[in-house]
C-alpha positions as CSV (number, residue, x, y, z in Angstrom):
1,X,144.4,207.6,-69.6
2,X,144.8,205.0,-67.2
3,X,141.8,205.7,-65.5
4,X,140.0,205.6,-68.7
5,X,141.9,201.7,-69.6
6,X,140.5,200.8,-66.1
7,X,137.4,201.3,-66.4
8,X,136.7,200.3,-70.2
9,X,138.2,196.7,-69.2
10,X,135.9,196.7,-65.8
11,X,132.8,197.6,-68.1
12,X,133.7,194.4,-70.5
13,X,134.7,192.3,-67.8
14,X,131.1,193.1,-66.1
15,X,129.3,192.7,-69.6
16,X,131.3,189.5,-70.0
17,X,130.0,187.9,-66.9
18,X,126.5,189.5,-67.6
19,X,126.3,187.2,-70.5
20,X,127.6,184.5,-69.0
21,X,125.2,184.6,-66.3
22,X,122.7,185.3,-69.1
23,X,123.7,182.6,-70.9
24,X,123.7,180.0,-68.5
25,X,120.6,181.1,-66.7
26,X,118.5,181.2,-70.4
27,X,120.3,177.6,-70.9
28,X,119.0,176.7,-67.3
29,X,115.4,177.6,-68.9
30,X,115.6,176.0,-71.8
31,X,116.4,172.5,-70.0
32,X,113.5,172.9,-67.3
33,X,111.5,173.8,-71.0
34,X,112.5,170.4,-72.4
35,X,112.0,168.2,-69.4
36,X,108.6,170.0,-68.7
37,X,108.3,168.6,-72.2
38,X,109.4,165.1,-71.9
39,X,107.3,164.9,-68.2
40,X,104.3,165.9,-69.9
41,X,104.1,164.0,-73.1
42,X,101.7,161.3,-72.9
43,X,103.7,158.9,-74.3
44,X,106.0,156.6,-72.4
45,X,109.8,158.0,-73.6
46,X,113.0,158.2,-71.8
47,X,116.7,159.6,-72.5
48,X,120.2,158.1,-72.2
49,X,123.2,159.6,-72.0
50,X,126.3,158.7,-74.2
51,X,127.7,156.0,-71.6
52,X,123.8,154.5,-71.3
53,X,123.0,156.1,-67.9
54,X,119.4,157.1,-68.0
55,X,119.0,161.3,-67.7
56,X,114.9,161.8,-68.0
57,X,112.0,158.6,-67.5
58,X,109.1,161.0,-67.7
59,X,105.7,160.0,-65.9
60,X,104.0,158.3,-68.5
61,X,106.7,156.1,-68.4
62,X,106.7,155.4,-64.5
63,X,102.9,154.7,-65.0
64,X,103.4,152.0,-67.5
65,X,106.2,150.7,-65.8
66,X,105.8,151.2,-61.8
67,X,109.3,152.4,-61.8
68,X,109.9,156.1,-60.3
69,X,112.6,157.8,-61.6
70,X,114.4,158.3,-57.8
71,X,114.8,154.5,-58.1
72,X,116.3,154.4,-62.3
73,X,117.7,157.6,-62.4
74,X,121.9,157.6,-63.2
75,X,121.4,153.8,-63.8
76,X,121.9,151.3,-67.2
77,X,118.3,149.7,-65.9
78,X,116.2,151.0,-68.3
79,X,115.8,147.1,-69.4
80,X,113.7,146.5,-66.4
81,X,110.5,148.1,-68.0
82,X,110.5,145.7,-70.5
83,X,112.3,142.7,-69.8
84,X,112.8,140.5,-66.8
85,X,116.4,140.0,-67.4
86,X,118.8,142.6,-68.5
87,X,119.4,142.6,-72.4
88,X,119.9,145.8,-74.4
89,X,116.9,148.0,-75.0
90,X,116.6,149.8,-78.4
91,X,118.3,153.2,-77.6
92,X,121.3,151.1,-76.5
93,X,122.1,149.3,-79.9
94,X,122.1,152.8,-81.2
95,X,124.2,154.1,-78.9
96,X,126.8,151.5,-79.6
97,X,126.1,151.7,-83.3
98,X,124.9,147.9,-83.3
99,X,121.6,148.6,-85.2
100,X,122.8,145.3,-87.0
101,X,121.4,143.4,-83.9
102,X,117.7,145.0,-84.1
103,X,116.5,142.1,-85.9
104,X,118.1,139.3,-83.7
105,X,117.3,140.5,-80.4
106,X,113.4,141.5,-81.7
107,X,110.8,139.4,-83.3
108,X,108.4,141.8,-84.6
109,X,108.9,143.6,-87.4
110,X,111.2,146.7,-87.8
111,X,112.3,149.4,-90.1
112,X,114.7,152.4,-90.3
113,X,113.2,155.7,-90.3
114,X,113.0,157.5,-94.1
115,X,112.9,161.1,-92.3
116,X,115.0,161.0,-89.6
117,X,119.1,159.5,-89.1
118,X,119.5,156.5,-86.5
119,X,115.9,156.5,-85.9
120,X,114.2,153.1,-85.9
121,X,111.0,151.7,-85.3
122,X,110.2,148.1,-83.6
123,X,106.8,146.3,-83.4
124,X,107.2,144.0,-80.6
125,X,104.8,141.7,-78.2
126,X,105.8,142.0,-74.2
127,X,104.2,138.7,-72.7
128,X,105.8,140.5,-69.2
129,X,103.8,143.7,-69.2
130,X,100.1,143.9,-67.9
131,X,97.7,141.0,-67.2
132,X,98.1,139.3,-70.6
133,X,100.9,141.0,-72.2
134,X,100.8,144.2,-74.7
135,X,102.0,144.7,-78.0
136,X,104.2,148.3,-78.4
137,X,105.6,150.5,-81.3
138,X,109.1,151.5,-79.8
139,X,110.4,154.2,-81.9
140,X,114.3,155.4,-80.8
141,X,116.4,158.0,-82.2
142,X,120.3,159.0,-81.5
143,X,120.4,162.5,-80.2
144,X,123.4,165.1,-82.1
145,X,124.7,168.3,-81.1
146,X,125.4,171.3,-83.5
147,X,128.4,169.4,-84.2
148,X,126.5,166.1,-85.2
149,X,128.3,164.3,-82.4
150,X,126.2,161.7,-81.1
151,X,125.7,161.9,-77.5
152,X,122.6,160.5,-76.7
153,X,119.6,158.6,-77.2
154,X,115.2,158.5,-76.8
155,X,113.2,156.0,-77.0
156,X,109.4,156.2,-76.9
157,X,106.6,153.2,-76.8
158,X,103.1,153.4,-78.1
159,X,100.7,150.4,-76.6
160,X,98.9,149.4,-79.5
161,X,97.5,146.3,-78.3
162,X,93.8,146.9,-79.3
163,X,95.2,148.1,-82.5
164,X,96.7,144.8,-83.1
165,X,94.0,142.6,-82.2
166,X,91.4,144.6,-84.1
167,X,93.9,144.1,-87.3
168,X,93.9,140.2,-86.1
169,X,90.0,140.0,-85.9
170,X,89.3,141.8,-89.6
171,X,92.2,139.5,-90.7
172,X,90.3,136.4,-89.1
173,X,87.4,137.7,-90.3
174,X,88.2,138.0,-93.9
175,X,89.7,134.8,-93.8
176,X,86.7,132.9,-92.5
177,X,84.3,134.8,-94.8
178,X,86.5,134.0,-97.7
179,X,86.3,130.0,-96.6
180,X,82.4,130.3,-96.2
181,X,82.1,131.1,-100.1
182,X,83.9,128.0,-100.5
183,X,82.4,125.9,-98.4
184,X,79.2,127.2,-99.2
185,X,79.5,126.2,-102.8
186,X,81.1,122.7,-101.9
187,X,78.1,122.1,-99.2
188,X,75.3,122.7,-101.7
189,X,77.0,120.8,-104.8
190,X,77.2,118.0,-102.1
191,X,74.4,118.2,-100.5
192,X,72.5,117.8,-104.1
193,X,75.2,114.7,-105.0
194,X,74.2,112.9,-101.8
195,X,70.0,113.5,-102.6
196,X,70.4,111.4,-105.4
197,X,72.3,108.8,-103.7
198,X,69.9,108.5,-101.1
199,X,67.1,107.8,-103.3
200,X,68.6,105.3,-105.2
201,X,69.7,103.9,-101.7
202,X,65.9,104.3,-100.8
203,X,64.6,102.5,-103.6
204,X,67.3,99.8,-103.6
205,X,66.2,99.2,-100.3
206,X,62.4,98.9,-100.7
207,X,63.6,96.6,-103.9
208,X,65.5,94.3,-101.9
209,X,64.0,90.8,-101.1
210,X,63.7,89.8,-97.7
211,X,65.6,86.8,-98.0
212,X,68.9,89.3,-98.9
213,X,69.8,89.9,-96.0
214,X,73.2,90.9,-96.4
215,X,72.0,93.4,-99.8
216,X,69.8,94.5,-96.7
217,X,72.8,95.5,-94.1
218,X,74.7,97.1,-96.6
219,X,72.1,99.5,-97.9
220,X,71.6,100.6,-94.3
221,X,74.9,101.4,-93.7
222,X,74.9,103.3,-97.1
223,X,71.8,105.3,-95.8
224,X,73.2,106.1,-92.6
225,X,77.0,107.3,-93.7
226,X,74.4,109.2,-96.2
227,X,72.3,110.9,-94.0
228,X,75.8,111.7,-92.1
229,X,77.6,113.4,-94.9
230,X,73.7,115.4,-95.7
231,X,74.3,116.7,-91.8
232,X,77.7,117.6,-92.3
233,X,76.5,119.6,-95.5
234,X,73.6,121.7,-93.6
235,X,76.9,122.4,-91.0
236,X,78.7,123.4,-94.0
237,X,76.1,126.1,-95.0
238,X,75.4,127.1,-91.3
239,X,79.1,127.5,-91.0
240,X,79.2,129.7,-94.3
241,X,75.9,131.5,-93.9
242,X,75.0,131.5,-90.7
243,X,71.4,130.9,-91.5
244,X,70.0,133.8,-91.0
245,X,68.3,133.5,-87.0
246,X,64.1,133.9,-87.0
247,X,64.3,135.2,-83.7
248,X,61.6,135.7,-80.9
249,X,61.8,137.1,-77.4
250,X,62.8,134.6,-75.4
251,X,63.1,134.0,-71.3
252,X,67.0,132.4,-71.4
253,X,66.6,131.4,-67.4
254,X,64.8,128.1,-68.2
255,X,66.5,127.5,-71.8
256,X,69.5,127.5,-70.4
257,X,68.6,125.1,-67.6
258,X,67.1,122.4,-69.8
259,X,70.4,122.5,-72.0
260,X,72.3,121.9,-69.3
261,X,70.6,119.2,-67.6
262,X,69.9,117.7,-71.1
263,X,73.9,117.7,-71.5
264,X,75.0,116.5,-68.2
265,X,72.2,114.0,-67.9
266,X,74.2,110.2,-66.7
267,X,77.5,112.3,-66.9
268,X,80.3,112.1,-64.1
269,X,80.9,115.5,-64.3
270,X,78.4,118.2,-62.1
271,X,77.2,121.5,-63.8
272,X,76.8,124.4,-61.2
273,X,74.1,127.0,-62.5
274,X,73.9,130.3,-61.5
275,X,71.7,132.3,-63.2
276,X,70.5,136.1,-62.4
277,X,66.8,135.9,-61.2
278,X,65.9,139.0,-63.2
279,X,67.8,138.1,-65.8
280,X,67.0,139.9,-69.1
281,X,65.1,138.4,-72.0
282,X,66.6,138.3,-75.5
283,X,65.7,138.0,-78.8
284,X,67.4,135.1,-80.0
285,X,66.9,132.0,-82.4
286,X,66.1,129.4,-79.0
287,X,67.3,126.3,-81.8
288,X,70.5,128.0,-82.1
289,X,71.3,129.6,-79.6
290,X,70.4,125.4,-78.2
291,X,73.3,124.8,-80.5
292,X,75.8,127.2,-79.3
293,X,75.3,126.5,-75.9
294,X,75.7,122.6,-76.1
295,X,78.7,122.7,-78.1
296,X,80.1,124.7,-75.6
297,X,79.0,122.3,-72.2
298,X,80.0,119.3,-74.3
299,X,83.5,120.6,-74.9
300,X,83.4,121.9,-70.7
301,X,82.6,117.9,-69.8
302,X,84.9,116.2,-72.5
303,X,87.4,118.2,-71.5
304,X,87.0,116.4,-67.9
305,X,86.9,112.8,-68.8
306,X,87.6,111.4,-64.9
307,X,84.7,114.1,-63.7
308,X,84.6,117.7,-62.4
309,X,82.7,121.0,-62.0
310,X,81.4,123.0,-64.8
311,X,79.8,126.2,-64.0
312,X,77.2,127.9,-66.1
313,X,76.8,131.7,-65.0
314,X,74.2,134.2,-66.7
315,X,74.2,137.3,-65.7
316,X,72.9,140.9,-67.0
317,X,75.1,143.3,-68.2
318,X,75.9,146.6,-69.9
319,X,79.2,147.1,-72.5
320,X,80.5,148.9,-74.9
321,X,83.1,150.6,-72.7
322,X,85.6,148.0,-71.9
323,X,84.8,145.3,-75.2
324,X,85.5,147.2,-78.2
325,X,84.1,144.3,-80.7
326,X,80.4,145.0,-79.1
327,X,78.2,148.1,-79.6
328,X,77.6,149.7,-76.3
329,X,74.4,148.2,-74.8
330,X,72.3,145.7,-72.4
331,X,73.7,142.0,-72.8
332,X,72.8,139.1,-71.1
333,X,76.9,137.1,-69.9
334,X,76.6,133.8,-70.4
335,X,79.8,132.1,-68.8
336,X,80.7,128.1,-69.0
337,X,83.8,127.6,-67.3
338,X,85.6,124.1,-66.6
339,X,88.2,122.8,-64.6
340,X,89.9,120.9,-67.4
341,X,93.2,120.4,-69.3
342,X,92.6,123.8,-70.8
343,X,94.3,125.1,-74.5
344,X,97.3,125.5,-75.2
345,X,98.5,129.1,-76.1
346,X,99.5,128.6,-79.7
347,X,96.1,126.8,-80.4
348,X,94.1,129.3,-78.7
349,X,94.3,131.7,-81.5
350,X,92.6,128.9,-84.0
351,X,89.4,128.1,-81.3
352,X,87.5,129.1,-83.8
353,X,88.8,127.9,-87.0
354,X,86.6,125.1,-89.1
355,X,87.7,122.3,-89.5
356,X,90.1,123.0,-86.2
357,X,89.9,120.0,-83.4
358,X,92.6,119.2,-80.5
359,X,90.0,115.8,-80.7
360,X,91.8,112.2,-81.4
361,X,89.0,110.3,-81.9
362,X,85.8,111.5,-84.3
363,X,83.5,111.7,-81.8
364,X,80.2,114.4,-81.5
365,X,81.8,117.8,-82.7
366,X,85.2,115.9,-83.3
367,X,85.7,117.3,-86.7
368,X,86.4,120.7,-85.5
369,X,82.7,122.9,-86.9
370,X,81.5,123.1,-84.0
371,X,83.1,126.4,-82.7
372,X,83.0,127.5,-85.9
373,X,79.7,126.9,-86.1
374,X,78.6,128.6,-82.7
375,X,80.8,131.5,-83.7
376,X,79.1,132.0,-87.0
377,X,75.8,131.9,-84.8
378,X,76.6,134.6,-82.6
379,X,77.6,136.9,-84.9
380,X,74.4,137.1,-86.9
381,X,73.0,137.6,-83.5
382,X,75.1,140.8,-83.3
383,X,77.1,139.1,-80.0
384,X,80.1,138.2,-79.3
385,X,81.5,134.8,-78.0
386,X,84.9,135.2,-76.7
387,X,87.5,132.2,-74.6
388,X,90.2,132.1,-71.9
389,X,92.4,129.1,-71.0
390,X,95.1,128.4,-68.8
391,X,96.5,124.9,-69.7
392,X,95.9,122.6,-66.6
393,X,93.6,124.9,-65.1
394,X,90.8,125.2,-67.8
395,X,88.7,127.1,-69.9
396,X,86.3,129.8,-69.9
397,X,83.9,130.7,-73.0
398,X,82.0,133.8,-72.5
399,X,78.9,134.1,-75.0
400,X,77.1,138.1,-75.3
401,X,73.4,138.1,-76.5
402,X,71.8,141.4,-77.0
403,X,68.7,142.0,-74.2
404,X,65.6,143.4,-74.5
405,X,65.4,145.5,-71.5
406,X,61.7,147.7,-70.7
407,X,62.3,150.8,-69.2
408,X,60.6,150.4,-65.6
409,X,57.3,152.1,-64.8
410,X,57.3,155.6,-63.4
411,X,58.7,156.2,-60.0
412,X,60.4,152.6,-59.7
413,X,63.5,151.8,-59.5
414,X,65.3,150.5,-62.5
415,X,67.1,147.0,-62.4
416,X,69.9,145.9,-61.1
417,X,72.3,145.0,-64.5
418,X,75.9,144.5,-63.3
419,X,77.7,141.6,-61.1
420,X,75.8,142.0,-58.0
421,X,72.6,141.1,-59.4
422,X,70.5,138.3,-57.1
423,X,71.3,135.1,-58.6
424,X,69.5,131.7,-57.8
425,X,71.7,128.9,-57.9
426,X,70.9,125.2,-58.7
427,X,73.2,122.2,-59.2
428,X,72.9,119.2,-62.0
429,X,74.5,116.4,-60.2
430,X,73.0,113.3,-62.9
């Protein structure tokens, strides 16, 4: 009987620790399952413990962030991927139940989650993180066990950067197209006003005696501020239009040379000109594309009043990859950087804007249509015209035409089309 005791409480004590080895071993599994999971997700995410030490930072995180988990690992530095000093990241005001704070500590907008409990979502710009900065989603959740004890914390980011400045171009697009209905009506109402000034001007003036002299003067100046305000209507309707381009195929190589010495002629400041000697033709509207271009080297030189270096590059190229606003395709670059005071950051965004100027005094393009203008331009020529500017460094305007581009004859070599094409470089010292 005792025997029999003995060995029933062996067999359960061996079955005990059979499950218990089970147990732990299919619990063993099921981690290795879950951070094979987190590693491998895409998405940027990492874990916190209860007491904010960080348990998993899976690899899409340490490519964002050049942080390897040996270095993070065990620590409260999850900050550093985001920040440049420490401040609590998202998971952490959950953790301490301080969801309160989420819309102190970030600017963008934010919600709570209608599925899921302490789950909240953050739109938020990162001026720290790549060349420019990036705009994230940051979505974090409290973690519970069975017992709906909270005793951690995820948090995963989404870069949704080209998102966001799609949404800001179709927003600035709408806007701009709304204006140029306006403006549009206003321009031809006033354009039709000032026709029948001017002829009365006209035939006051051919009335006029020669002996009045002073009925004379003023008629002129009437005339003038006249034929003024009829320019600033036909900008007006270019502006809201575009006026349509008559294009031909046109060799840019010497266009681009006569604009610039045209510009810079009796100026202080020097235009470099680089231009690719096979560059491609395009078919373009020469007149306004004359317009686009000048705007452009005026702004380079004004913005160097005591003299400097303007350089005018044009170079062949093919996009479609790496600029999402263009279809992919051949493109003549033309680039016109200066060496200026540059734009500030909070006015770079309105570049583009009518009626927009940084200008003090109304001088040529003063009244802020000029961009405007040029921008209109390249759109209907199905390009692109895009600007960089570091303030006190200067400003770079880089304008896309579409190029016509003849497939070679049999057996040659095609073209060169990137950076390293041959250029020929010329100076316009005046």
């Amino acid at each position: 009987m005792n025997n029999l005791l003995l060995i029933f409480i062996l067999v359960l004590a061996v079955t005990a620790t059979i499950s218990f080895i089970y147990a732990m071993w299919r619990g063993r599994r099921d981690e290795q399952k879950l951070i094979s999971i987190i590693h491998g997700s895409p998405i940027p995410t990492f874990v916190l413990s209860r007491d904010h030490k960080i348990i998993y930072w899976n690899r899409a995180l340490q490519a964002l962030s050049n942080i390897k988990p040996s270095e993070i690992l065990g620590t409260n530095q999850q900050w550093r991927a985001f920040y440049t000093t420490q401040r609590p990241c998202l998971a952490d005001l959950i953790l301490d139940d301080k969801t309160g704070q989420i819309a102190e500590l970030y600017s963008g907008k934010w919600s709570k989650s209608k599925l899921l409990e302490d789950a909240y979502e953050v739109t938020e710009f990162y001026p720290d993180m790549g060349e420019k900065g990036n705009w994230f989603r940051i979505t974090s959740a409290g973690l519970r066990d069975s017992g709906g004890n909270l005793f951690g914390a995820m948090e995963t980011l989404e870069d949704i950067t080209e998102q966001k400045v799609a949404q800001d171009e179709l927003l600035q697009r709408t806007k701009l197209e709304s204006l140029g209905i306006f403006a549009d009506g206003v321009a031809k109402d006033f354009d039709s006003l000032l026709s029948a000034i001017l002829r009365n001007v006209f035939m006051a003036k051919i009335s006029a005696t020669d002996e009045d002299k002073i009925l004379e003067d003023g008629l002129a100046v009437a005339e003038r501020a006249g034929l003024q305000a009829k320019d600033l209507a036909h900008r007006l309707t270019t502006f809201a239009k575009g006026v349509y381009p008559v294009r031909k195929l046109e060799n840019m190589a010497p266009l681009l040379r006569e604009i610039a010495e045209n510009t810079f002629k009796g100026s202080i400041v020097t235009c470099n000109i680089s231009i690719a000697e096979n560059l491609w033709p395009c078919e373009v509207d020469a007149a306004q594309i004359r317009q686009v271009i000048e705007n452009v080297l005026i702004n380079a030189k004004e913005a160097m009043p005591d003299g400097g270096i303007v350089e005018l590059i044009a170079e062949n190229t093919i996009t479609g990859t790496n600029i999402k606003s263009l279809g992919r395709g051949n493109y003549v670059r033309i680039i016109i950087k200066d060496h200026g005071k540059g734009i500030p950051p909070e006015n770079l965004p309105r570049i583009f804007d009518p009626y927009f100027t940084t200008k003090k005094k109304k001088e040529r393009g003063g009244i802020g249509l000029g961009l405007a203008i040029s921008d209109s331009i390249i759109k209907y020529h199905n390009g692109l015209i895009t600007v960089e500017s570091i303030v006190n460094s200067g400003t770079t305007f880089s304008i896309y035409l579409a190029a016509t581009v003849e497939p070679p004859p049999a057996g040659e070599p095609e073209a060169p089309y990137n950076n390293e094409t041959q250029a020929s470089e010329t100076k316009c010292i005046t």
